[in-house]
PDB file of N, CA, C and O in Angstrom:
ATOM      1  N   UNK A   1      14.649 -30.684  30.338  1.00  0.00           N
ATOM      2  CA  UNK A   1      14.003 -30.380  31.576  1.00  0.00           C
ATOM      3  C   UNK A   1      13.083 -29.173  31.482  1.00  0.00           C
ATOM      4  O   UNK A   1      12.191 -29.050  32.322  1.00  0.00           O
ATOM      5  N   UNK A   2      13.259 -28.166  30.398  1.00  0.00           N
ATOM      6  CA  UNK A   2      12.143 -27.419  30.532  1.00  0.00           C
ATOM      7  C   UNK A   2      11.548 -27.373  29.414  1.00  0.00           C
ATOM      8  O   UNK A   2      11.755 -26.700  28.404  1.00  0.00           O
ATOM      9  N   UNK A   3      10.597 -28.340  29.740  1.00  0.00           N
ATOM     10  CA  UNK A   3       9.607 -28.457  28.896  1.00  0.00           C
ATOM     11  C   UNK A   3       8.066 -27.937  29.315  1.00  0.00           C
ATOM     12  O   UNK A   3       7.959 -27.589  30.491  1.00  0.00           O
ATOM     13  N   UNK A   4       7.328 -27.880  28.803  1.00  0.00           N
ATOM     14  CA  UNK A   4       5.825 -27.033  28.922  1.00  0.00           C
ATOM     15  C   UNK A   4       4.682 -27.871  28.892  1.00  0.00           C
ATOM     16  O   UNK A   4       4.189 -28.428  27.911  1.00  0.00           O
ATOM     17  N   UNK A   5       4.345 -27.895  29.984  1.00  0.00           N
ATOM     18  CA  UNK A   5       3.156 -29.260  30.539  1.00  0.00           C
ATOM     19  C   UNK A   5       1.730 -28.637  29.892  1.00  0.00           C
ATOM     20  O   UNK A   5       0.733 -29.303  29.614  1.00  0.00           O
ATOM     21  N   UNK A   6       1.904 -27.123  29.721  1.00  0.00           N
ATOM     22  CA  UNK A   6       0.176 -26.980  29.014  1.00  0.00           C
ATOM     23  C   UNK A   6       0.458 -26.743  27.548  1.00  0.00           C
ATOM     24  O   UNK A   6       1.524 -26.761  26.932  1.00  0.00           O
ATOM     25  N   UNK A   7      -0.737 -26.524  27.167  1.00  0.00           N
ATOM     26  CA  UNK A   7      -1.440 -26.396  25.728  1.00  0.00           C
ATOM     27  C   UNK A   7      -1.291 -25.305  24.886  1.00  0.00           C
ATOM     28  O   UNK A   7      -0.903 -25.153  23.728  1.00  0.00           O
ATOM     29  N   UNK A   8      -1.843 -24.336  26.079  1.00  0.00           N
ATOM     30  CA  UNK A   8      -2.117 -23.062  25.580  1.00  0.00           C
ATOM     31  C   UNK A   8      -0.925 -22.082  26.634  1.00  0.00           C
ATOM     32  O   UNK A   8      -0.380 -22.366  27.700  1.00  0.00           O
ATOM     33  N   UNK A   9      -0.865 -20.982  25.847  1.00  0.00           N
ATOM     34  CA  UNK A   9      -0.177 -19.911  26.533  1.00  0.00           C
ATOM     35  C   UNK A   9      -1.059 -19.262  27.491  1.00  0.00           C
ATOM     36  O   UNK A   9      -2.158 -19.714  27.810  1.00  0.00           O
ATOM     37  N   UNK A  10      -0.315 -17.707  28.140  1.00  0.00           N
ATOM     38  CA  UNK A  10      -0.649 -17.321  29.158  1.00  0.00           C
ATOM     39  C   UNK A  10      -1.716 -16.100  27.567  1.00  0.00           C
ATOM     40  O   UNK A  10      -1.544 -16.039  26.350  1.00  0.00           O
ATOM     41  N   UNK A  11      -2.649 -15.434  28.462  1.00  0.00           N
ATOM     42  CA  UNK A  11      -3.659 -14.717  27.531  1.00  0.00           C
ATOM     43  C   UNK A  11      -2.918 -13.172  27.814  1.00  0.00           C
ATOM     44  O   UNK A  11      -2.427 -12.671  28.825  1.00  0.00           O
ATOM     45  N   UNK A  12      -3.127 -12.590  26.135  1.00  0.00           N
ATOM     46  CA  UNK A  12      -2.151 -11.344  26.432  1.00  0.00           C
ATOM     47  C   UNK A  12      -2.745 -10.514  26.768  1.00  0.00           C
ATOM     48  O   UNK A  12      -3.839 -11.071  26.856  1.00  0.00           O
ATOM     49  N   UNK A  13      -2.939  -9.319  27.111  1.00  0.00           N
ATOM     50  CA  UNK A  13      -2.946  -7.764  27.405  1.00  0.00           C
ATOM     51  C   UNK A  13      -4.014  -7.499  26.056  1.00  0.00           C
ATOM     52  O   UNK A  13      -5.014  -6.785  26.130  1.00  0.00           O
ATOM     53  N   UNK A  14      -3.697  -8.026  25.170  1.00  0.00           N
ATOM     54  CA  UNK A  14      -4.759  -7.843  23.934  1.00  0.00           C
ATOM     55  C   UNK A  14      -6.353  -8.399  24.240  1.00  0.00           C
ATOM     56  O   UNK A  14      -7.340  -7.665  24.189  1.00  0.00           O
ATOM     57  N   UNK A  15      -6.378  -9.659  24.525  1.00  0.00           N
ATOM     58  CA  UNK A  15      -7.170 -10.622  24.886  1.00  0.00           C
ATOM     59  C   UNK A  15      -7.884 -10.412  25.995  1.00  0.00           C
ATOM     60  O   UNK A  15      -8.869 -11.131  26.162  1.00  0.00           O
ATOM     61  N   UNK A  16      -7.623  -9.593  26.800  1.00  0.00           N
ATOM     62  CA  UNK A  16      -8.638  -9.192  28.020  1.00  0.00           C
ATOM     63  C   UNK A  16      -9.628  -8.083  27.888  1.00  0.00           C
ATOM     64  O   UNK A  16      -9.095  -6.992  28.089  1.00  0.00           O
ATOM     65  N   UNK A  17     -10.757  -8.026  27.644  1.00  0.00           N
ATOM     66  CA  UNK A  17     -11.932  -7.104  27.489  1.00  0.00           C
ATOM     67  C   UNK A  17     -11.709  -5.873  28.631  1.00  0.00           C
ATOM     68  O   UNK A  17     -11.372  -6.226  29.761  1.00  0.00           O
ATOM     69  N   UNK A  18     -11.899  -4.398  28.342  1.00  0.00           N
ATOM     70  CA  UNK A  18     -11.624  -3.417  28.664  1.00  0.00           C
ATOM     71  C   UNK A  18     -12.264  -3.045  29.533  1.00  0.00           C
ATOM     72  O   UNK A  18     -13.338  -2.665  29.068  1.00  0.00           O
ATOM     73  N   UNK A  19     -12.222  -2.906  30.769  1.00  0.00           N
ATOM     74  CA  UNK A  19     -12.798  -3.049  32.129  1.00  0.00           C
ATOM     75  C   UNK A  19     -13.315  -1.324  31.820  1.00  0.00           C
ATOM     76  O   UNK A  19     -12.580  -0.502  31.273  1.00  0.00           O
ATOM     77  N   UNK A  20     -14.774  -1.024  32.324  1.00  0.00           N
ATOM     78  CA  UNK A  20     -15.257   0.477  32.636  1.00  0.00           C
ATOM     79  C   UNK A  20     -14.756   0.666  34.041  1.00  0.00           C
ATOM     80  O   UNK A  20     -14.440  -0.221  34.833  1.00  0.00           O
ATOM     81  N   UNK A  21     -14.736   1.906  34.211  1.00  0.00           N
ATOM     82  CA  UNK A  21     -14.490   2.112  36.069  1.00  0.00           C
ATOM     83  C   UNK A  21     -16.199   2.774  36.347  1.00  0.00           C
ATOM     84  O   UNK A  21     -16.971   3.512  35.735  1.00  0.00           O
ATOM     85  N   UNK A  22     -16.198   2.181  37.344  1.00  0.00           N
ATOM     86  CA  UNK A  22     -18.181   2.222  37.824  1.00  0.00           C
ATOM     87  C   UNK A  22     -18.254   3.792  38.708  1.00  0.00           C
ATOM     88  O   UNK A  22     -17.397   4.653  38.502  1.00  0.00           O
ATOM     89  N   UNK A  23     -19.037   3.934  39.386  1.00  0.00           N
ATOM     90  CA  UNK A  23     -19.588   5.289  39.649  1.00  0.00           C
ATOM     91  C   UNK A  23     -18.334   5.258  41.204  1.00  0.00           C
ATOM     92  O   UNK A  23     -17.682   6.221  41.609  1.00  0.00           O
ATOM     93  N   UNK A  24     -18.340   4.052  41.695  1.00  0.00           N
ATOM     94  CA  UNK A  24     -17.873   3.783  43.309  1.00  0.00           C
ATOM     95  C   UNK A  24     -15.974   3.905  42.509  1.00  0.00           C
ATOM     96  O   UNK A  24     -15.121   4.780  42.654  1.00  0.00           O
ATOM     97  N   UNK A  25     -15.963   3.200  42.071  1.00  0.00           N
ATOM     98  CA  UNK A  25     -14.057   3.619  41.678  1.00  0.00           C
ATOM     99  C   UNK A  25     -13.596   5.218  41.449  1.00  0.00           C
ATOM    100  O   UNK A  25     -12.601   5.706  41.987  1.00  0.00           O
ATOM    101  N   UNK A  26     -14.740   6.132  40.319  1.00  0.00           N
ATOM    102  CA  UNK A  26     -14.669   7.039  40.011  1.00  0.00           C
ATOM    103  C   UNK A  26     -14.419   7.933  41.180  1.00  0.00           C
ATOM    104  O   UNK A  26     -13.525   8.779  41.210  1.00  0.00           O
ATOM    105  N   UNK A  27     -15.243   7.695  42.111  1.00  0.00           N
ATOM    106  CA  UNK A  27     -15.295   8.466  43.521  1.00  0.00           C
ATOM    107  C   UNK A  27     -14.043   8.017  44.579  1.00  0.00           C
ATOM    108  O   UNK A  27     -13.086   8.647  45.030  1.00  0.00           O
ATOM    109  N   UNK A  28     -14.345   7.129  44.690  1.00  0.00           N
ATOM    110  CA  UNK A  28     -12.309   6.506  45.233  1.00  0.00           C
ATOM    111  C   UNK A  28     -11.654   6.980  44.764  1.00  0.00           C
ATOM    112  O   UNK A  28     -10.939   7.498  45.623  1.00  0.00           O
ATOM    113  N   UNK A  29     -11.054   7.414  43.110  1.00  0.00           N
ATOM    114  CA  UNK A  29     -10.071   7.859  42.679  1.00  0.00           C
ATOM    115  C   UNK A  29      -9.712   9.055  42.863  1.00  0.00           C
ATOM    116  O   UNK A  29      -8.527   9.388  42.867  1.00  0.00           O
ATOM    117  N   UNK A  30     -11.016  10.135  43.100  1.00  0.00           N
ATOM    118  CA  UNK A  30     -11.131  11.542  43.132  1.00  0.00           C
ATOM    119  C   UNK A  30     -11.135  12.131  44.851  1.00  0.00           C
ATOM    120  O   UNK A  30     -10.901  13.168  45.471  1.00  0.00           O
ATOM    121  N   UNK A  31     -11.557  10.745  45.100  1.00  0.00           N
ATOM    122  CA  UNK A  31     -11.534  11.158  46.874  1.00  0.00           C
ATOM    123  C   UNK A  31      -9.654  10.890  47.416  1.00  0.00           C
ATOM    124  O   UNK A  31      -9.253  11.556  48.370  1.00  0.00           O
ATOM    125  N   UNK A  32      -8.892  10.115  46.863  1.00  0.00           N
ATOM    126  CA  UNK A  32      -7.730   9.396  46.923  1.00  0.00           C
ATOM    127  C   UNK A  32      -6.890  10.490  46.394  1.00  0.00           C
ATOM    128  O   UNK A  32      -5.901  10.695  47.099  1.00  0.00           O
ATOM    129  N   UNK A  33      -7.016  11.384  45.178  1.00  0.00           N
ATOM    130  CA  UNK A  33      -6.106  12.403  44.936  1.00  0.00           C
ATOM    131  C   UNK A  33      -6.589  14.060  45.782  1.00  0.00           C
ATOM    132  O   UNK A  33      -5.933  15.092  45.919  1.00  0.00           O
ATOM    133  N   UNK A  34      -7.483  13.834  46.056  1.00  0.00           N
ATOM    134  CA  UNK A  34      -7.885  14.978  47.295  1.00  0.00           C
ATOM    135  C   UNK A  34      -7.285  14.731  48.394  1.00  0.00           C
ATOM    136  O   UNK A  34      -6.774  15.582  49.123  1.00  0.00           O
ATOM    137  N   UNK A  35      -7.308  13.756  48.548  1.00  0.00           N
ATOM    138  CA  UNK A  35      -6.165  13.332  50.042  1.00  0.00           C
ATOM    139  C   UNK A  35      -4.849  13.644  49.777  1.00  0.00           C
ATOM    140  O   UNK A  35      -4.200  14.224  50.647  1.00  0.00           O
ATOM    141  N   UNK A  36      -4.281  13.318  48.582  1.00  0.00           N
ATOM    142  CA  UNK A  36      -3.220  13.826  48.536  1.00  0.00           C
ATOM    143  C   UNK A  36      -2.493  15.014  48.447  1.00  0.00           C
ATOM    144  O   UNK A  36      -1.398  15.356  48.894  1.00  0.00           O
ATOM    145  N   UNK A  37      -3.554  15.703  47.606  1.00  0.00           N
ATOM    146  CA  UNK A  37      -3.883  17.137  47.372  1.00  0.00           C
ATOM    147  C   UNK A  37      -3.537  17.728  48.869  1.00  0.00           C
ATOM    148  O   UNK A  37      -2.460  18.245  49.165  1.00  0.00           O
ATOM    149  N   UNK A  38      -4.462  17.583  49.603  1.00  0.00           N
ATOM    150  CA  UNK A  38      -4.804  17.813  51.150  1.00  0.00           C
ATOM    151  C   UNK A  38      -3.542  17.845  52.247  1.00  0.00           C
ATOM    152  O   UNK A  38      -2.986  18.708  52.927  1.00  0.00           O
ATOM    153  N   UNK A  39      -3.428  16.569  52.053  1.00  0.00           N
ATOM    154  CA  UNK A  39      -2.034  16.679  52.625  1.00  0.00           C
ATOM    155  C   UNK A  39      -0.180  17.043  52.273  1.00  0.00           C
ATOM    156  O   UNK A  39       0.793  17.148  53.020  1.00  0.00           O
ATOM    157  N   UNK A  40      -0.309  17.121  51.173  1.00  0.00           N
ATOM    158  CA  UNK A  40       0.825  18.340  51.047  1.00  0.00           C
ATOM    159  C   UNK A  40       0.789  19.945  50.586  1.00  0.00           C
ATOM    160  O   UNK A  40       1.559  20.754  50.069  1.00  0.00           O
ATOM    161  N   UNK A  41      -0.859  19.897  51.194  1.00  0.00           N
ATOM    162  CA  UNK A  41      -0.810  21.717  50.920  1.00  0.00           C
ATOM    163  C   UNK A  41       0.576  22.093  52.536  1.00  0.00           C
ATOM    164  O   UNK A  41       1.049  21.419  53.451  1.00  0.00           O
ATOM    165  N   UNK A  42       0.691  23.427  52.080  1.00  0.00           N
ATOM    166  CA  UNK A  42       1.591  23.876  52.855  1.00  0.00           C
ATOM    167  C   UNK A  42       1.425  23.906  54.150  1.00  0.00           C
ATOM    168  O   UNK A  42       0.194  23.921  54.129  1.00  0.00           O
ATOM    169  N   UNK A  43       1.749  23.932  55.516  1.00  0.00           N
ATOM    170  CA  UNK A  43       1.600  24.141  56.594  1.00  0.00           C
ATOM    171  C   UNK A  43       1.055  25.474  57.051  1.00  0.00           C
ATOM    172  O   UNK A  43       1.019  26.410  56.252  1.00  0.00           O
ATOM    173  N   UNK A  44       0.520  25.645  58.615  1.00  0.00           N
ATOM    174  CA  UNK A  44       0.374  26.523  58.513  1.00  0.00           C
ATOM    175  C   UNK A  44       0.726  28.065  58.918  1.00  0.00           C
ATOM    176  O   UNK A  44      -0.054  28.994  59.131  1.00  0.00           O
ATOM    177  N   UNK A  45       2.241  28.037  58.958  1.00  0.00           N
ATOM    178  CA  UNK A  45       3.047  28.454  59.566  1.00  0.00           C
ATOM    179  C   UNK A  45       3.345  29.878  58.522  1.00  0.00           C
ATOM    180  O   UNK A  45       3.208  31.101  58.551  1.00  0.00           O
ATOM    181  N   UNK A  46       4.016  28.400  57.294  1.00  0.00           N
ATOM    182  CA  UNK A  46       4.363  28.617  55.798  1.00  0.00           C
ATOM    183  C   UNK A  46       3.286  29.514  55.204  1.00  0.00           C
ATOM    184  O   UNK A  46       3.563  30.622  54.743  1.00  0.00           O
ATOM    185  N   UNK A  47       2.025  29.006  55.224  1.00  0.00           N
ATOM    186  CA  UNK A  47       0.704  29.718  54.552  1.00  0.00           C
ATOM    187  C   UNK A  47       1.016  31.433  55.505  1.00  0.00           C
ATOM    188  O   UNK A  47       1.252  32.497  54.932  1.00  0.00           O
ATOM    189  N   UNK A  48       0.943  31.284  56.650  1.00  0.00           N
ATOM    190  CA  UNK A  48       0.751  32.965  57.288  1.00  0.00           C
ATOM    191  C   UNK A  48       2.327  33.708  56.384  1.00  0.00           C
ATOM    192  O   UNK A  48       2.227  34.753  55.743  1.00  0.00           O
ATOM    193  N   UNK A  49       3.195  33.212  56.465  1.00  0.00           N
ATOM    194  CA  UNK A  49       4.356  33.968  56.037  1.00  0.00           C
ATOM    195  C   UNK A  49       4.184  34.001  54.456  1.00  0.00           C
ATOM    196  O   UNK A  49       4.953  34.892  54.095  1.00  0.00           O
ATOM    197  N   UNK A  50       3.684  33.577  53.563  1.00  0.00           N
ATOM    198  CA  UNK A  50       3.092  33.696  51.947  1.00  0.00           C
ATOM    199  C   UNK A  50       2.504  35.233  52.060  1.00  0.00           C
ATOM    200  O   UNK A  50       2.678  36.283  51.440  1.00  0.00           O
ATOM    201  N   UNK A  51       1.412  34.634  53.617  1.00  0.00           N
ATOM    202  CA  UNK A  51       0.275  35.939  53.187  1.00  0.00           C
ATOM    203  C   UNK A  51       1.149  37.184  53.576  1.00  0.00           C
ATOM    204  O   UNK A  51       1.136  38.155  52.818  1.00  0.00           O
ATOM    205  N   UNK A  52       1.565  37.197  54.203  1.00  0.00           N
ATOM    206  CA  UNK A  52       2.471  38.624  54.778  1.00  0.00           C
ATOM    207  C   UNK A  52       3.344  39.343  53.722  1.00  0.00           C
ATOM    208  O   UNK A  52       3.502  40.538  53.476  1.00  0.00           O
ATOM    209  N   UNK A  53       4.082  37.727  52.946  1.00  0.00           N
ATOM    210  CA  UNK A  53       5.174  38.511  52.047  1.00  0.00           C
ATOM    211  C   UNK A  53       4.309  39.586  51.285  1.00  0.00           C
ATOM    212  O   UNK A  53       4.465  40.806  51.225  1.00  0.00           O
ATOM    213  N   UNK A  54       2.781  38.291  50.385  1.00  0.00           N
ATOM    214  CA  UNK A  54       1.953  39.301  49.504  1.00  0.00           C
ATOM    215  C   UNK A  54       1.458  40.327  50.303  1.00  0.00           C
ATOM    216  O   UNK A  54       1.639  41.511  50.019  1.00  0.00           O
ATOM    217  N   UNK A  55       1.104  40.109  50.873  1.00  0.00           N
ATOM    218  CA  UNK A  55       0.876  41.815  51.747  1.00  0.00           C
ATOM    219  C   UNK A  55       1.949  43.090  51.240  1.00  0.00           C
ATOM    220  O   UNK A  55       1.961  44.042  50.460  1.00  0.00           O
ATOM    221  N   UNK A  56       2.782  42.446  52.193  1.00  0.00           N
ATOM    222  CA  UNK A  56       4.271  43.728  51.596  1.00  0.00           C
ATOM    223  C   UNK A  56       4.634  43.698  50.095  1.00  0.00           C
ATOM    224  O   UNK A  56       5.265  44.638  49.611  1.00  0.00           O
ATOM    225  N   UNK A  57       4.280  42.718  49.400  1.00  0.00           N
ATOM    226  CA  UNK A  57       4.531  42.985  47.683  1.00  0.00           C
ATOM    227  C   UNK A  57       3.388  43.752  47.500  1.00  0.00           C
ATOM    228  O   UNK A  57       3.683  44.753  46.848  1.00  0.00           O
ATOM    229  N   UNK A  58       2.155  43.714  47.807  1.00  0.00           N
ATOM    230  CA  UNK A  58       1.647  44.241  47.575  1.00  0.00           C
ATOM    231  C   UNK A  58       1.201  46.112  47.681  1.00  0.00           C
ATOM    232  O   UNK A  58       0.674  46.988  46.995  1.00  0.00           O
ATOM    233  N   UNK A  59       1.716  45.954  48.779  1.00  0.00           N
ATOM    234  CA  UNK A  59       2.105  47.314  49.323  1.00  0.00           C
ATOM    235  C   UNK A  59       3.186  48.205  48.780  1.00  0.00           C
ATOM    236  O   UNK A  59       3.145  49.434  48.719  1.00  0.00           O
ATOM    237  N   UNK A  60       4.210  47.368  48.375  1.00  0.00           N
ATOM    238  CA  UNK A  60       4.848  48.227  48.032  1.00  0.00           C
ATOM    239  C   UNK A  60       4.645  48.690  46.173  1.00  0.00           C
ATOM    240  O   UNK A  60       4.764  49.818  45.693  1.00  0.00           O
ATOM    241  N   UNK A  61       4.381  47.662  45.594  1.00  0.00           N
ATOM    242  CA  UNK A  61       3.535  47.843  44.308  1.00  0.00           C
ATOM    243  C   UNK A  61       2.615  49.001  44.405  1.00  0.00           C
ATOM    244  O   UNK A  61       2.892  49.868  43.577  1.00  0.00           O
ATOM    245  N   UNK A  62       1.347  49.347  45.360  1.00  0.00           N
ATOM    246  CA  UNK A  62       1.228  51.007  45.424  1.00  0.00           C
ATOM    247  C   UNK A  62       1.874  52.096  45.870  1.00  0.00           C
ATOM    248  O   UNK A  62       1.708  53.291  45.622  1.00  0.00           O
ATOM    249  N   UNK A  63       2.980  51.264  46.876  1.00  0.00           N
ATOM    250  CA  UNK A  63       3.525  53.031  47.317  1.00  0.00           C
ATOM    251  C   UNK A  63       4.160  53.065  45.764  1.00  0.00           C
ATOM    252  O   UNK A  63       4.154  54.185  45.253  1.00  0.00           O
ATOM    253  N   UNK A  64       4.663  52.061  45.018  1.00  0.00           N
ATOM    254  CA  UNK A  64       5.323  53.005  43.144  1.00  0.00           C
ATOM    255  C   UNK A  64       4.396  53.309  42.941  1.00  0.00           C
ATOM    256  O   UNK A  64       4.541  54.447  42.495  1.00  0.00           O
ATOM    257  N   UNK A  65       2.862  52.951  42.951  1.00  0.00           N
ATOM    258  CA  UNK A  65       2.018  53.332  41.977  1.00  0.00           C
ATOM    259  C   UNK A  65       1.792  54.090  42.146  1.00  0.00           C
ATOM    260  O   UNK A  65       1.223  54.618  41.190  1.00  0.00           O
ATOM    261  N   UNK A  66       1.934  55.011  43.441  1.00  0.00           N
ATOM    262  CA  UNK A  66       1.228  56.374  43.775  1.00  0.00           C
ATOM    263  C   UNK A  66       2.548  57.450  43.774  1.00  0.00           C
ATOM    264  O   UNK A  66       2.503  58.680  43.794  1.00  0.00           O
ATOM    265  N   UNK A  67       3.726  56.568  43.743  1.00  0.00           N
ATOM    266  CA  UNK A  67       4.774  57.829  43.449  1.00  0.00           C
ATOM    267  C   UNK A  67       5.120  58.199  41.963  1.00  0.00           C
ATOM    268  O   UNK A  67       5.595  59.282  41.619  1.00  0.00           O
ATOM    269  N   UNK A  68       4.767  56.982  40.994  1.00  0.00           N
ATOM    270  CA  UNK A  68       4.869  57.183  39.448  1.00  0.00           C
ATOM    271  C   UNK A  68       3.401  58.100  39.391  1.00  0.00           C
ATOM    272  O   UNK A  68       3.489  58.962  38.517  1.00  0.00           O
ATOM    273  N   UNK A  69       2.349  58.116  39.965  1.00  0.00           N
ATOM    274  CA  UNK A  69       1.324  59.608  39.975  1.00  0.00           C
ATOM    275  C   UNK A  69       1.747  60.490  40.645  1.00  0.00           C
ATOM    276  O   UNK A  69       1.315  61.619  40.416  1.00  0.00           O
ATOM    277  N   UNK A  70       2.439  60.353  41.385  1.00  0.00           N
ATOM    278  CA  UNK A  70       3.098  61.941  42.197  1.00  0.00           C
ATOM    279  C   UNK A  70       3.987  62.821  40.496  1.00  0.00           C
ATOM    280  O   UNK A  70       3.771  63.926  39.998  1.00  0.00           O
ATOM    281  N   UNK A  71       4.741  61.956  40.168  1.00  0.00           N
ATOM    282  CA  UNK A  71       6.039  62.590  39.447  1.00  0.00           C
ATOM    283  C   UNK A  71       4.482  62.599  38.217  1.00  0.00           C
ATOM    284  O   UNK A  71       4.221  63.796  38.099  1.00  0.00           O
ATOM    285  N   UNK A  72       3.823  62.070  37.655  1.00  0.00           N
ATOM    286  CA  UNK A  72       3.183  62.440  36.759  1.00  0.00           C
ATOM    287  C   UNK A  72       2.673  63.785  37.255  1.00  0.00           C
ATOM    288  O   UNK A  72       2.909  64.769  36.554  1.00  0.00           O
ATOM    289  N   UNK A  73       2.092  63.908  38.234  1.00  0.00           N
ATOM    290  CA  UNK A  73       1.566  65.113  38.273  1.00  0.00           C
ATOM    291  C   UNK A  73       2.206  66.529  38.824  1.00  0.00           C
ATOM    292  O   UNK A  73       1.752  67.670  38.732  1.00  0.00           O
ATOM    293  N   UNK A  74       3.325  66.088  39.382  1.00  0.00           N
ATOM    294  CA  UNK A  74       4.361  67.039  39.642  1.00  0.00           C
ATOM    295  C   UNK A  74       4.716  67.695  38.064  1.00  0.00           C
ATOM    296  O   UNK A  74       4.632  68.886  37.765  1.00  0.00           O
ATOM    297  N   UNK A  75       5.158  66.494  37.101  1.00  0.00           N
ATOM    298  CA  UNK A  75       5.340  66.782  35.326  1.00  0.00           C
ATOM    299  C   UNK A  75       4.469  67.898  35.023  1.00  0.00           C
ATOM    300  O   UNK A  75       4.831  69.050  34.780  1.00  0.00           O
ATOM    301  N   UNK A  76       2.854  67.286  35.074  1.00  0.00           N
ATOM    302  CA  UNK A  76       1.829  68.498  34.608  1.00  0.00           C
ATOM    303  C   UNK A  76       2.285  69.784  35.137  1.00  0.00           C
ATOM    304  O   UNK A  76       2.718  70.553  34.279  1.00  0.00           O
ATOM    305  N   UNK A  77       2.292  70.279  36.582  1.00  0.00           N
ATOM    306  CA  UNK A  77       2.050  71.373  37.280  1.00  0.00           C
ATOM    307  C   UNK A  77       3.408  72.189  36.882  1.00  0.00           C
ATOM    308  O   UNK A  77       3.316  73.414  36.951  1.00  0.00           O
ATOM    309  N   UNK A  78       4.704  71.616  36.457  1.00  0.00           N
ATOM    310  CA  UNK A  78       5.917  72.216  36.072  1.00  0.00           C
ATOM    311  C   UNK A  78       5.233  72.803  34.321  1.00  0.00           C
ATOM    312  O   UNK A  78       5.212  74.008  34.069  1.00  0.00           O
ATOM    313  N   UNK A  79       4.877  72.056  33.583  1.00  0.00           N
ATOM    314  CA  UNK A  79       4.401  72.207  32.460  1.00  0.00           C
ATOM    315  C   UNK A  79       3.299  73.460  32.167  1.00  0.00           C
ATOM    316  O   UNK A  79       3.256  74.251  31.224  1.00  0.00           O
ATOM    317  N   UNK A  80       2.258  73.295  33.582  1.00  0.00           N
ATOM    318  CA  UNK A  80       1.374  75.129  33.722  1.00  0.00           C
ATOM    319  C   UNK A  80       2.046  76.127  33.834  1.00  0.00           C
ATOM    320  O   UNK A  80       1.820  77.258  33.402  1.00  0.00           O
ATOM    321  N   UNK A  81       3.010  75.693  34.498  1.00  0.00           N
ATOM    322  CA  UNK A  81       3.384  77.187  35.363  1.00  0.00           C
ATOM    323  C   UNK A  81       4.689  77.319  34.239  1.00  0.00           C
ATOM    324  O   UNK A  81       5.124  78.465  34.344  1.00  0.00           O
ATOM    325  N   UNK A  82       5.228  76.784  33.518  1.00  0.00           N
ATOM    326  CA  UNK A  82       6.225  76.867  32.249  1.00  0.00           C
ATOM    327  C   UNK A  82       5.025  77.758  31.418  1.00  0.00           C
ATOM    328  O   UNK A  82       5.494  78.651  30.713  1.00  0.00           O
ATOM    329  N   UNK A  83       4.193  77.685  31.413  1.00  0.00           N
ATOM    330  CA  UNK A  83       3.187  78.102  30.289  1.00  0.00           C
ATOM    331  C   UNK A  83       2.765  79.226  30.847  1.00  0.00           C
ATOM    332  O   UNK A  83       2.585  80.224  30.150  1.00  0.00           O
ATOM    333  N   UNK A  84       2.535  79.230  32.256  1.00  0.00           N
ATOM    334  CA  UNK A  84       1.649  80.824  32.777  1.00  0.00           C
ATOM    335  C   UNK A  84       2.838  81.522  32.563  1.00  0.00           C
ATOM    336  O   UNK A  84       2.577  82.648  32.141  1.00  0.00           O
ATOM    337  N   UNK A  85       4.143  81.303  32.688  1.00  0.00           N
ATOM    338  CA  UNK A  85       5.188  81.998  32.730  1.00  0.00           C
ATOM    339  C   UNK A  85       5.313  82.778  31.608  1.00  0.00           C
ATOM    340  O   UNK A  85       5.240  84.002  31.501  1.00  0.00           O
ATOM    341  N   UNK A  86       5.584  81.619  30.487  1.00  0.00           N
ATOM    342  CA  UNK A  86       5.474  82.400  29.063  1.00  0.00           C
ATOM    343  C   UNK A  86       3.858  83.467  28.635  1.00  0.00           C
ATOM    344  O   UNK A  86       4.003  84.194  27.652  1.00  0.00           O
ATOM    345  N   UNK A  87       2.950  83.503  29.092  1.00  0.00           N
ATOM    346  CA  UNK A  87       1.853  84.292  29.026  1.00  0.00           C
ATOM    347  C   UNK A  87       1.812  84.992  29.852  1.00  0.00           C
ATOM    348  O   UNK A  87       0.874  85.785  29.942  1.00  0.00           O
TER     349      UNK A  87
END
C-alpha cells in the first residue's frame, strides 16, 4: 500500500538557486528590527529613574573626587609646614 505514484523525488535544499534579497526586503528587514528595537526600549517611567540614579552616581563620584584632592592637598600643606618647621 505504500507505494510511490511519481518518478522523481521532492528537489533538495541543494537544488534550489540562491535567492538575493532586493533593495525593498533589505528595507523591511531593517525597518522590522527597528520596530522591535523600538518597542522594548524601556518605559518612560524606568528611563527618568536610570537618569536620576546616574545623576547621584555621578555626583557622588565627585564629591570622592574632590575629597581624595582635599586629603591630597591637606598631605602637601602638612609636608610645608613640617619643612618651615625644620628651617
Amino acid at each position: 500500500m505504500n507505494t510511490t505514484l511519481t518518478t522523481h523525488g521532492r528537489p533538495t535544499r541543494d537544488a534550489l538557486p540562491a535567492r538575493r534579497l532586493g533593495l525593498v526586503d533589505r528595507v523591511a528587514l531593517h525597518l522590522g528590527i527597528a520596530l522591535i528595537r523600538w518597542g522594548r526600549r524601556p518605559g518612560r517611567e524606568l528611563a527618568r529613574h536610570e537618569r536620576l540614579a546616574n545623576r547621584h552616581e555621578l555626583a557622588l563620584l565627585a564629591r570622592n573626587h574632590r575629597a581624595m584632592l582635599d586629603a591630597i592637598e591637606q598631605d602637601r600643606n602638612r609636608e610645608r609646614l613640617a619643612v618651615a618647621r625644620i628651617h
